[in-house]
C-alpha positions in Angstrom: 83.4 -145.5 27.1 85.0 -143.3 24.7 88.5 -144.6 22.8 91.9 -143.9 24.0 94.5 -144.1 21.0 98.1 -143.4 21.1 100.2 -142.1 18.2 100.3 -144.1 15.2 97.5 -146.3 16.2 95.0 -146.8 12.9 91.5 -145.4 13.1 90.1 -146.7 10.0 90.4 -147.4 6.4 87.3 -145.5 5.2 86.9 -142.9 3.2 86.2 -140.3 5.9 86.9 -135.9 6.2 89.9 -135.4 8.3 89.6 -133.6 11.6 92.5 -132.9 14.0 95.1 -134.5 15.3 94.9 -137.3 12.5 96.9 -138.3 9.3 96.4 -140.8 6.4 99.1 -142.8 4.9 98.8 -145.2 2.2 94.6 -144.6 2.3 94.4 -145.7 6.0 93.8 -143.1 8.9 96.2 -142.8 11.9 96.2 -140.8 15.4 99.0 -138.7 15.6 98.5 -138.0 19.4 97.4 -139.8 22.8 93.9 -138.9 22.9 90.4 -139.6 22.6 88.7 -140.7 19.3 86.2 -139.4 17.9 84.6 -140.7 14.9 81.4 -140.2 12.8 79.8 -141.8 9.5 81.7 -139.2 7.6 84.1 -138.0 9.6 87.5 -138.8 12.5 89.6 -136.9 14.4 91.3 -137.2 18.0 91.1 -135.0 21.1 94.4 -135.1 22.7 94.2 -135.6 26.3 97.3 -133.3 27.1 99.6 -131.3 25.6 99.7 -127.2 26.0 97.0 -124.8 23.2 98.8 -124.8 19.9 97.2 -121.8 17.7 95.5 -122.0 14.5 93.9 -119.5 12.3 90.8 -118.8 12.5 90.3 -120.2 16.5 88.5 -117.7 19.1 90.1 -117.0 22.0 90.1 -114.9 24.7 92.8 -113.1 25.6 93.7 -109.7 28.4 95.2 -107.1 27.9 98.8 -107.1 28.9 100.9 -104.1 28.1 100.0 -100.8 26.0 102.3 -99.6 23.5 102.1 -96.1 21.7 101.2 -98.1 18.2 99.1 -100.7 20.0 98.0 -103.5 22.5 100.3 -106.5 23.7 97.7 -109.3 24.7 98.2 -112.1 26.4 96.6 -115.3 25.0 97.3 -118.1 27.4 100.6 -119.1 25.4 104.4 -118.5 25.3 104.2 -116.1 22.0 102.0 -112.8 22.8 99.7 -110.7 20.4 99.9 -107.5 19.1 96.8 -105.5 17.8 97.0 -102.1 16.4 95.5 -98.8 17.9 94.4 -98.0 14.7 91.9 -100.5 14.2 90.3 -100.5 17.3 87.2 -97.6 17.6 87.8 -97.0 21.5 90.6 -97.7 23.4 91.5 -100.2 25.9 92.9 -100.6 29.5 95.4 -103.6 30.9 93.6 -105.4 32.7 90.5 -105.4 29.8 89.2 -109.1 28.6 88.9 -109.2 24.7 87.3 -112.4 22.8 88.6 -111.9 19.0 89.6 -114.6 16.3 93.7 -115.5 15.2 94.3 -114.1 12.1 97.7 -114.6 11.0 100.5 -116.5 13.0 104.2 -115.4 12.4 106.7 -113.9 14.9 103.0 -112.6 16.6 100.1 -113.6 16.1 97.5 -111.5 15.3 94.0 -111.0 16.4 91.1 -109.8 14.3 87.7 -108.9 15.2 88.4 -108.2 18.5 85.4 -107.6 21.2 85.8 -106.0 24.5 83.8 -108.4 27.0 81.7 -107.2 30.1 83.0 -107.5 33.9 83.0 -111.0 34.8 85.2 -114.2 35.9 87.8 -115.9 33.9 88.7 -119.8 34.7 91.6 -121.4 32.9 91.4 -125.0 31.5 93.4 -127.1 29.8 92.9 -126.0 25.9 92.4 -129.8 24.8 89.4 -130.0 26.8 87.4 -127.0 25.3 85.8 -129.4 22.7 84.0 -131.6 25.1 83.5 -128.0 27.3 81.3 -127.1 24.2 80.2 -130.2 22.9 78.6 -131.4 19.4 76.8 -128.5 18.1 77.2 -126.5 21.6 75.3 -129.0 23.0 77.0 -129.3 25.8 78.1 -125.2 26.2 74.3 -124.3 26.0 73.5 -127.2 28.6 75.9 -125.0 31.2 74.4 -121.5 30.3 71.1 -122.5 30.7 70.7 -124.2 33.9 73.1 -121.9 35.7 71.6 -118.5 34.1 74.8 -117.6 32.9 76.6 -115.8 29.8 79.9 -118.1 28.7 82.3 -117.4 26.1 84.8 -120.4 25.6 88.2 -120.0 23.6 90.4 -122.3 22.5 93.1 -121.4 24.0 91.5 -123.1 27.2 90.2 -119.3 28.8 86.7 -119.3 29.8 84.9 -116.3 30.5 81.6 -116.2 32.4 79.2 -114.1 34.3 76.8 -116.4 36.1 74.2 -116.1 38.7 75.2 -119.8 40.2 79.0 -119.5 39.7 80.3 -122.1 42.2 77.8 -124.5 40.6 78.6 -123.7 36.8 82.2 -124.2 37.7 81.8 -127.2 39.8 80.0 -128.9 36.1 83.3 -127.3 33.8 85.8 -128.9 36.8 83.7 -132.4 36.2 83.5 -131.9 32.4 87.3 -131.4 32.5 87.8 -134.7 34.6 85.5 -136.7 33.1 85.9 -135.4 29.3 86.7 -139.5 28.1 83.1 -141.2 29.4 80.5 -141.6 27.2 76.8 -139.9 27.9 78.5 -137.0 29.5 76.5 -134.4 28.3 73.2 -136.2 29.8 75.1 -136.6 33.2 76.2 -133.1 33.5 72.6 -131.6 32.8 71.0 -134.5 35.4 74.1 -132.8 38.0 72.7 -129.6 37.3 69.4 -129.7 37.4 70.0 -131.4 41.0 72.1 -128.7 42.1 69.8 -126.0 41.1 67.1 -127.6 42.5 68.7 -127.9 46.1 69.2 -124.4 46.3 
């Protein structure tokens, strides 16, 4: 069973890299949110068990288009402060409605998107953004668990959207609704490939 911590509880004394949702004081390590540790040789951080997607730069997300404006493209991004990208450095233009996968590059009064990729018709599911990590797992293990056994194409953002085009969708959905509920246990990523390999198989 993976570690709940609250805020302020100490993690350890080591000397370990940082991750999120941590802080040291006076050389000891502390969890600055009620979440899940997780901890390494090496390394600590916590995965907060609630709490709405806070942005930082560099994250991919996934975001639709919301409004067009002569100069450029309002986008929505699952979060009270919208996006603007410019016409200008796009090389086609888009339509509301359109679902882009692109990377935060600066945050400010906007924030704003670079590298910005138009994605394919498919389905978009919304969950909550600090369960994307376990969504994906160590390495992706857990992400290319998902695309495999369902035959499906999944792009996860942080900001908790998840696009997909599957040709099992009520199953692959069924395993990101247990992921989601289940996101504290240990062995998870072994009991979500046993449920899907079951579920294929029956049908």
């Amino acid at each position: 069973m993976k570690k709940i911590v609250v805020p302020g509880d100490f993690l350890t004394d080591e000397r370990k890299k940082l991750g999120s949702n941590v802080y040291l004081k006076e050389n000891k390590v502390y969890s600055s949110v009620l979440g899940i540790l997780s901890e390494s040789n090496d390394y600590v951080s916590v995965i907060p068990l609630n709490g709405p997607y806070v942005p930082q730069i560099g994250d991919a997300v996934i975001g639709i288009i919301k409004l067009e404006m002569s100069n450029g493209y309002i986008i929505d991004i699952n979060m009270a402060l919208d996006c603007f990208f410019p016409k200008s450095l796009l090389k086609k233009s888009l339509q509301v409605g359109d679902v882009i996968f692109a990377r935060i590059k600066e945050i400010s009064d906007f924030i704003d998107l670079e590298n910005i990729n138009l994605l394919p018709k498919g389905r978009i599911i919304d969950v909550p953004s600090v369960k994307i990590p376990r969504i994906i797992g160590k390495n992706d293990s857990m992400l290319n668990i998902l695309k495999k056994n369902t035959a499906s194409n999944v792009v996860v953002g942080k900001n908790g959207w998840i696009w997909y085009f599957s040709k099992s969708p009520l199953v692959l959905e069924k395993a990101i609704d247990l992921i989601v509920k289940n996101s504290q246990k240990s062995n998870l990523t072994n009991f979500i490939d046993d449920y899907l390999k079951k579920q294929i198989k029956r049908k």
